[in-house]
Biopython code that builds the backbone (N, CA, C, O; Angstrom):
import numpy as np
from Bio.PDB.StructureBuilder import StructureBuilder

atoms = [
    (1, "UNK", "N", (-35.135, 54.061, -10.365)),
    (1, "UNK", "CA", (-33.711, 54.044, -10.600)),
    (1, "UNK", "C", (-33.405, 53.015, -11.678)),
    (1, "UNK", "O", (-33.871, 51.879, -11.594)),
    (2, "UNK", "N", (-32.610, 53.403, -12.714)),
    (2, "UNK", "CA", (-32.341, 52.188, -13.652)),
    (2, "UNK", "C", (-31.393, 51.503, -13.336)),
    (2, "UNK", "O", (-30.474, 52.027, -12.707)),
    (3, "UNK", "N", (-31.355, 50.347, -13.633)),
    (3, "UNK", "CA", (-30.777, 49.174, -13.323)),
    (3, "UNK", "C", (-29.189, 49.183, -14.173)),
    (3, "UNK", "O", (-29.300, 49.439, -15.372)),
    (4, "UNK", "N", (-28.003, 48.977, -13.762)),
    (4, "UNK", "CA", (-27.040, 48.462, -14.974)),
    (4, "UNK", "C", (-26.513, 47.477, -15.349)),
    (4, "UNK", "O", (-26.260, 46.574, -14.552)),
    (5, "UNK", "N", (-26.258, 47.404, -16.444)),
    (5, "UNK", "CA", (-26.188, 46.098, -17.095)),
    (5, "UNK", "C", (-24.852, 45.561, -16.513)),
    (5, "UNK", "O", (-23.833, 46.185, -16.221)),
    (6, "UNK", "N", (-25.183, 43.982, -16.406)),
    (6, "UNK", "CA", (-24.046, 43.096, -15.296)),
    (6, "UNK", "C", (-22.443, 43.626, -15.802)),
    (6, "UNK", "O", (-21.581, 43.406, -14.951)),
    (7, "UNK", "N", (-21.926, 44.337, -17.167)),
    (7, "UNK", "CA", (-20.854, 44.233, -16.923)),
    (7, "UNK", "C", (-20.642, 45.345, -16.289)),
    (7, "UNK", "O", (-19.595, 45.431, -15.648)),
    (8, "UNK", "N", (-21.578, 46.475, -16.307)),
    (8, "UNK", "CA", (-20.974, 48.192, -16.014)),
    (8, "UNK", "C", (-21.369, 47.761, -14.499)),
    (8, "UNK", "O", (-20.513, 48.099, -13.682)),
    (9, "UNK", "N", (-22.283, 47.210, -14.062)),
    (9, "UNK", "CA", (-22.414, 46.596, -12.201)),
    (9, "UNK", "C", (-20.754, 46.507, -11.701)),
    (9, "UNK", "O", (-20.097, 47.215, -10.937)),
    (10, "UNK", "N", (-20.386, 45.186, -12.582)),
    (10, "UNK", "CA", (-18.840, 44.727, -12.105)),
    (10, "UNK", "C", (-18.365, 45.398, -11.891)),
    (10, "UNK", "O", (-18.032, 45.710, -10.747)),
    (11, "UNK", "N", (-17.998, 46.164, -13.281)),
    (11, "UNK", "CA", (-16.747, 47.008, -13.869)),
    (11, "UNK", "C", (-16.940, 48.218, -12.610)),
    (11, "UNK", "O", (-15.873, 48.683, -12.210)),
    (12, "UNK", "N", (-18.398, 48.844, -11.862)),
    (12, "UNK", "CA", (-18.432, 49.883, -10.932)),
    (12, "UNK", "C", (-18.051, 48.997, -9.824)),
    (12, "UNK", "O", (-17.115, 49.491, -9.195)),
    (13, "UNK", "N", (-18.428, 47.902, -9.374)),
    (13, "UNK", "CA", (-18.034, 47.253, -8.051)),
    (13, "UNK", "C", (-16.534, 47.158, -8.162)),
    (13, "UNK", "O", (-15.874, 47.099, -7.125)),
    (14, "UNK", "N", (-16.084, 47.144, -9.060)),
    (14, "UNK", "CA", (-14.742, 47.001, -9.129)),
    (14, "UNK", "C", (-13.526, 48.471, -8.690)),
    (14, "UNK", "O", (-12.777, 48.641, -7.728)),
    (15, "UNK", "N", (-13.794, 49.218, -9.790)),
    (15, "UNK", "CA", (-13.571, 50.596, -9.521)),
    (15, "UNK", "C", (-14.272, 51.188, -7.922)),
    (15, "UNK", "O", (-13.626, 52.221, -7.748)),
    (16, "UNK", "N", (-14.996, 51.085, -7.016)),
    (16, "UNK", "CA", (-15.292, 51.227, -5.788)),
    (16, "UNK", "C", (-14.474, 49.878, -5.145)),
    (16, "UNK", "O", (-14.855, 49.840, -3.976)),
    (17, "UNK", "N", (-14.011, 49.330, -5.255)),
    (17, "UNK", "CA", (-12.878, 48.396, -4.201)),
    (17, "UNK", "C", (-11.952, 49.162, -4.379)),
    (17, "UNK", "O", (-11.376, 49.771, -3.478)),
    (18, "UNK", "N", (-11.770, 49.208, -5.224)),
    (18, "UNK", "CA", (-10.233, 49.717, -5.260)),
    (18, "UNK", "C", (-9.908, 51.176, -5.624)),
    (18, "UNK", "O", (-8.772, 51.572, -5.888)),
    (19, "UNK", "N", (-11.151, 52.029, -5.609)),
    (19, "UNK", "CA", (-10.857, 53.228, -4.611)),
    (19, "UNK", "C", (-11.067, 52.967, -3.215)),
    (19, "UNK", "O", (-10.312, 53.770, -2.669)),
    (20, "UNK", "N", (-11.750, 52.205, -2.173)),
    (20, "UNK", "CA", (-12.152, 51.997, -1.113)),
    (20, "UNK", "C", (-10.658, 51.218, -0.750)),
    (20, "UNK", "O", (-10.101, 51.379, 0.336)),
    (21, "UNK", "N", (-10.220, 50.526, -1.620)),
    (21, "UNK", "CA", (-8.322, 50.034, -0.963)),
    (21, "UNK", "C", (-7.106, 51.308, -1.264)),
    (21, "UNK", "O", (-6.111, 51.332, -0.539)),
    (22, "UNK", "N", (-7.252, 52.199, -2.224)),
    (22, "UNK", "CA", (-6.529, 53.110, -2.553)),
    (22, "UNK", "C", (-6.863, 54.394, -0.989)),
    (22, "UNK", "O", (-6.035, 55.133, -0.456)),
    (23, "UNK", "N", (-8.024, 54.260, -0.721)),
    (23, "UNK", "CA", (-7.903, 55.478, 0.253)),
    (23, "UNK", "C", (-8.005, 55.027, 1.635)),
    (23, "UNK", "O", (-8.015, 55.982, 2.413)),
    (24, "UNK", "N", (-8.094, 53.765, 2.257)),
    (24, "UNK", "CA", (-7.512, 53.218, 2.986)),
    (24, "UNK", "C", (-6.175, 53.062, 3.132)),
    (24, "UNK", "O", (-5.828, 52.617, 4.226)),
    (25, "UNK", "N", (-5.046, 53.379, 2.082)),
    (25, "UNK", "CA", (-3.734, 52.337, 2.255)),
    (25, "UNK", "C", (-3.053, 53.008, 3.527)),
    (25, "UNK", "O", (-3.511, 54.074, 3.937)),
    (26, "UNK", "N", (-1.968, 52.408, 4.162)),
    (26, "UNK", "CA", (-1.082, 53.133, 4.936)),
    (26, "UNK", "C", (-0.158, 54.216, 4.690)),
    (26, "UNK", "O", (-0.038, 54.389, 3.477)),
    (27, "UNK", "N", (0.501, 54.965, 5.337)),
    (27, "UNK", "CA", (0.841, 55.870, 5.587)),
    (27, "UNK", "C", (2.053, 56.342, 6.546)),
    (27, "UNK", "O", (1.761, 56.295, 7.741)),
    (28, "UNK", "N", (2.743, 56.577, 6.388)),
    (28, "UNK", "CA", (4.008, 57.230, 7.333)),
    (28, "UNK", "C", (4.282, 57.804, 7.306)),
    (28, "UNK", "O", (4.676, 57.941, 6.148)),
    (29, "UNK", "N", (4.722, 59.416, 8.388)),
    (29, "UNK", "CA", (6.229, 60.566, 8.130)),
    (29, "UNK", "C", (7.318, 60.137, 8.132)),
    (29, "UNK", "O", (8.267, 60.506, 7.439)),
    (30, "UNK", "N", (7.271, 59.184, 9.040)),
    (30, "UNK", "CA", (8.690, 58.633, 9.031)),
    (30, "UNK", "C", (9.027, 57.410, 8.270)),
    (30, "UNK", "O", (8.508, 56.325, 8.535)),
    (31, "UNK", "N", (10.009, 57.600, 7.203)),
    (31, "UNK", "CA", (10.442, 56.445, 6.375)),
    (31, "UNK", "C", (11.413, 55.788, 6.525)),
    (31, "UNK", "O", (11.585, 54.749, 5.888)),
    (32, "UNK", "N", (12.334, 56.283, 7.472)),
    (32, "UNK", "CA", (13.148, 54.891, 7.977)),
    (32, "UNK", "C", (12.591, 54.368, 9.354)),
    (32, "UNK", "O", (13.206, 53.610, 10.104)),
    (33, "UNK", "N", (11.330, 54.887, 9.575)),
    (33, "UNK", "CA", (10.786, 54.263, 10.812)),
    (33, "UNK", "C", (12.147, 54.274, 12.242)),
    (33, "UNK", "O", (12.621, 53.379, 12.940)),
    (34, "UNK", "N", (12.286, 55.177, 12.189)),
    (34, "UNK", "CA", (13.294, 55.331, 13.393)),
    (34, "UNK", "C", (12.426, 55.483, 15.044)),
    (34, "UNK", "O", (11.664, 56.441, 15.166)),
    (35, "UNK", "N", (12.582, 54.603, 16.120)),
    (35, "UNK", "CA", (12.300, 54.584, 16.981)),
    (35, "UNK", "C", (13.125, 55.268, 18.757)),
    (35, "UNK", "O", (14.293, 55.603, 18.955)),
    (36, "UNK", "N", (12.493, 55.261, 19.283)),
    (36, "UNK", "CA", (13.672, 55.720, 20.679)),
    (36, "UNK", "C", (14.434, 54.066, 21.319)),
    (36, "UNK", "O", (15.545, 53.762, 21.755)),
    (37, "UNK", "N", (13.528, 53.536, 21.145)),
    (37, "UNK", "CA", (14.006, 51.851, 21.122)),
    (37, "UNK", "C", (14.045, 50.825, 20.523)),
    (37, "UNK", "O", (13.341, 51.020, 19.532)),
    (38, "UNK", "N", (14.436, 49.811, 20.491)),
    (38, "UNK", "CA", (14.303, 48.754, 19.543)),
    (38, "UNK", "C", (12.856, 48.319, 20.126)),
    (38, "UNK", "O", (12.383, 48.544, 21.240)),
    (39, "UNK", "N", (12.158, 47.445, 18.738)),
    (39, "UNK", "CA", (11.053, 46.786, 19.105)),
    (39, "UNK", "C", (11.312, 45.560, 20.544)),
    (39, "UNK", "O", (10.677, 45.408, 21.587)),
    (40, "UNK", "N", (12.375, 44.943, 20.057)),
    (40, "UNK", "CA", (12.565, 43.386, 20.893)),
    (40, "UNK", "C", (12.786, 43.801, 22.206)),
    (40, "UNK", "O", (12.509, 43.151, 23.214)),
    (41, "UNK", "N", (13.442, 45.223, 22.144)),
    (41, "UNK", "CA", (13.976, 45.538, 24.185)),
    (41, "UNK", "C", (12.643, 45.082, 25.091)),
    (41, "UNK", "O", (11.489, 45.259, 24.701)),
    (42, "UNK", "N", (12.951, 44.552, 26.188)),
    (42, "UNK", "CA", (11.756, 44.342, 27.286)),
    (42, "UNK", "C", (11.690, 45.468, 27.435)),
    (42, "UNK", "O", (12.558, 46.341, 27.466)),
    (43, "UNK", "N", (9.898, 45.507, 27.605)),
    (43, "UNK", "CA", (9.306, 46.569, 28.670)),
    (43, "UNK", "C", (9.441, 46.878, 29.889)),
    (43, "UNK", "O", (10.143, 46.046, 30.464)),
    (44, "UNK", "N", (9.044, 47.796, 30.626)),
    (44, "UNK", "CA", (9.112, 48.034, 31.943)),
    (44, "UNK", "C", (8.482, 46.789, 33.000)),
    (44, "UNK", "O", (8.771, 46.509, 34.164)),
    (45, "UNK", "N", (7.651, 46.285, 32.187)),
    (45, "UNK", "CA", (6.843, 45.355, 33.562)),
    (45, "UNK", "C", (7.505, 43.897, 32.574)),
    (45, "UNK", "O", (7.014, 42.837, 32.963)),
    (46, "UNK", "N", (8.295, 43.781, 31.655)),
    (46, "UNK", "CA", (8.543, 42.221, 31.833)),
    (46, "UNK", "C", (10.026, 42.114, 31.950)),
    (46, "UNK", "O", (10.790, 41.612, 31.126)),
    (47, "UNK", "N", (10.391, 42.798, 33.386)),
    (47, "UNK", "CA", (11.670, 42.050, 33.897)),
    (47, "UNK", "C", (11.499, 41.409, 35.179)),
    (47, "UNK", "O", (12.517, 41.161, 35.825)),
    (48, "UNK", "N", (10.349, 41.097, 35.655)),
    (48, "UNK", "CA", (10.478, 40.375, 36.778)),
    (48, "UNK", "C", (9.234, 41.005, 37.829)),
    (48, "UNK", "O", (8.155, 41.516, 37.527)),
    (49, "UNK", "N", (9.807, 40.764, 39.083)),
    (49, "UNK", "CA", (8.729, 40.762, 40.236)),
    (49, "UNK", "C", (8.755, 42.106, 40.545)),
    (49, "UNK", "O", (9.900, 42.058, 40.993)),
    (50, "UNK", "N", (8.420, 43.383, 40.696)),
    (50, "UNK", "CA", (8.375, 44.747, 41.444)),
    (50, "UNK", "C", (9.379, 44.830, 42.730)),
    (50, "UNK", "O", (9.637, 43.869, 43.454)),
    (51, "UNK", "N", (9.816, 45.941, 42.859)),
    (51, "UNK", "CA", (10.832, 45.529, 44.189)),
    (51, "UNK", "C", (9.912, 45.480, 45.353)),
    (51, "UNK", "O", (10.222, 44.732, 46.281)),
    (52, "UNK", "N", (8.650, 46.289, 45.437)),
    (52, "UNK", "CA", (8.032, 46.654, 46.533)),
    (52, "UNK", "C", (7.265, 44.736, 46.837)),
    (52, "UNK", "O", (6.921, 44.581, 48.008)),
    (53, "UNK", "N", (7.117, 43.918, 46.241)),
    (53, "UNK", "CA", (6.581, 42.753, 46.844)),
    (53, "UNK", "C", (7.422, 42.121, 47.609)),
    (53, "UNK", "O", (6.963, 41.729, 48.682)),
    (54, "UNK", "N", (9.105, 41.785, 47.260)),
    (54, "UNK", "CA", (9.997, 41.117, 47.787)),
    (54, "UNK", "C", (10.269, 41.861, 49.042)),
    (54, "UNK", "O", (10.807, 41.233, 49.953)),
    (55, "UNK", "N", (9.878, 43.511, 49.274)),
    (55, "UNK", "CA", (10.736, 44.029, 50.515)),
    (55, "UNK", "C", (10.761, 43.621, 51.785)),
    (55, "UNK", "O", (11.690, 43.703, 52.588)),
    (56, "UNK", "N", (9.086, 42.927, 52.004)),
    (56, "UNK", "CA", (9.764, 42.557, 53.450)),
    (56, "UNK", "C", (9.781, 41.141, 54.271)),
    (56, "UNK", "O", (9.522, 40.619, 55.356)),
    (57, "UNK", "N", (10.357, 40.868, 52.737)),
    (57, "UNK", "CA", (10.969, 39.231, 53.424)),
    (57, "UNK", "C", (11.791, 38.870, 54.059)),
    (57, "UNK", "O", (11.891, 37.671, 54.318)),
]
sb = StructureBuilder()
sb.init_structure("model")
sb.init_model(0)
sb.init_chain("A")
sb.init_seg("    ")
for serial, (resi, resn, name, xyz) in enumerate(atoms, 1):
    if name == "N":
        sb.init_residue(resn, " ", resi, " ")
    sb.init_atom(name, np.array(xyz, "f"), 0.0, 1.0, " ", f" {name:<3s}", serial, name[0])
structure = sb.get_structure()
């Protein structure tokens, strides 16, 4: 296999990053990113204790 000379090495390591970052990048259908909830609303399990532990105190 022949060897290439250090600048066409670069100049290919270079051109392979940045196809390797070009076909990685992100992606969306949705562009206003519309959700069913806000991010910040609590979840289901962080409002507190379950009712079924407190019942039979």
């Amino acid at each position: 296999m022949k060897t290439l000379p250090g600048h066409s090495r670069a100049l290919f390591l270079l051109l392979l990053a940045l196809g390797a970052m070009v076909m990685s990048g992100c992606a969306s259908t949705e562009p206003d990113n519309l959700s069913e909830r806000p991010w910040n609303s609590p979840k289901g399990w962080e409002n507190g204790l379950p009712s079924t532990m407190t019942e039979g105190r």
